[in-house]
N, C-alpha and C positions, 0 to 999 in steps of 0.2 A: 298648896295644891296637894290633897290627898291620892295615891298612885291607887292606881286600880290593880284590886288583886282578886284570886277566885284560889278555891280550892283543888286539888288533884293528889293523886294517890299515885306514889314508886311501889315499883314492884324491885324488891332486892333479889341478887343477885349473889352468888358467891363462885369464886375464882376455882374451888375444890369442890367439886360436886362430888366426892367419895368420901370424904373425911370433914368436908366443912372446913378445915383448919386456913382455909384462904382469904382473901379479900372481899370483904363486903363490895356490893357496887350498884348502882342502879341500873336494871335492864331498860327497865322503860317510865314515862311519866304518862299518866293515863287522867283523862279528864274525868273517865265514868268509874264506880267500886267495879260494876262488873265486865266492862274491858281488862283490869286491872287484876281481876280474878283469874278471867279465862288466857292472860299471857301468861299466869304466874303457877297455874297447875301443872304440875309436876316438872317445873324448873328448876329446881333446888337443889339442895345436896341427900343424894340415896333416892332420887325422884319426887319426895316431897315439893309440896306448894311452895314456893316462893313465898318470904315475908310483905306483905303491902304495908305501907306506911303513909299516913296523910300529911301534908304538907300543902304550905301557901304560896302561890303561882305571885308574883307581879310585874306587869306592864312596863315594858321600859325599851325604848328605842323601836318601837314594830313588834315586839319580841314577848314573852312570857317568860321569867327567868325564875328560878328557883336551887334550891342546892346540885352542888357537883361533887362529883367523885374523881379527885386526882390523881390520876397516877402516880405511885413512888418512884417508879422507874428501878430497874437494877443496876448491879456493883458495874456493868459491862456501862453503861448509859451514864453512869457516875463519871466513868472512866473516860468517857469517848467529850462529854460535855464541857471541858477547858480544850478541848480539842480542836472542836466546833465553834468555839469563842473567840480563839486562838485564829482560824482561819477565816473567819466574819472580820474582822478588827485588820488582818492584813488586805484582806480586797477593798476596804474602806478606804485603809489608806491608799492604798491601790487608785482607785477609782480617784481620790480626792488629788492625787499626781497625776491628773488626765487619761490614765490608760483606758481606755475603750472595755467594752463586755469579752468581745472577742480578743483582743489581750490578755484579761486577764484569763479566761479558760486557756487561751494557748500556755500559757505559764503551768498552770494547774494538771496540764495534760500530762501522764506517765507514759 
């Protein structure tokens, strides 16, 4: 079965709009060039147009999918992420030794 695809156009985005020196990223995915035109004027970095770029859309689950733009996250989100692991993993077990929802927030309470 060949997936159904269609064409559309990102408007880029940059995280430094004074210097540029930021992250690229997608503001919007537009089906038409001139939707994609009129979001992307003077979005940019110093006011400038936004970059458009064509890309291929495809069907999949209900959905129209196409590239994304990941977060790197920061040093702080680095920091905090075995943390948030660390705390998922002990209500698991938690929950896996019967304790109820409301147990385990009472435990969690400062």
């Amino acid at each position: 079965m060949t997936p159904r695809t269609k064409n559309a156009f990102i408007v880029i985005g940059n995280t430094d709009l004074t210097e540029g020196k930021g992250q690229r990223f997608p503001t919007a995915i537009c089906e038409l060039k001139a939707t994609a035109r009129r979001i992307a004027k003077h979005g940019y970095v110093q006011g400038t147009d936004c970059p458009i770029q064509d890309v291929i859309l495809t069907w999949k689950d209900g959905y129209w999918w196409g590239p994304v733009w990941v977060n790197p996250g920061t040093k702080a989100d680095q920091y905090e992420e075995p943390i948030i692991t660390a705390q998922e993993t002990a209500i698991a077990k938690a929950k896996a030794l019967g304790l109820t929802d409301e147990e385990v927030l009472a435990i969690m309470a400062k």
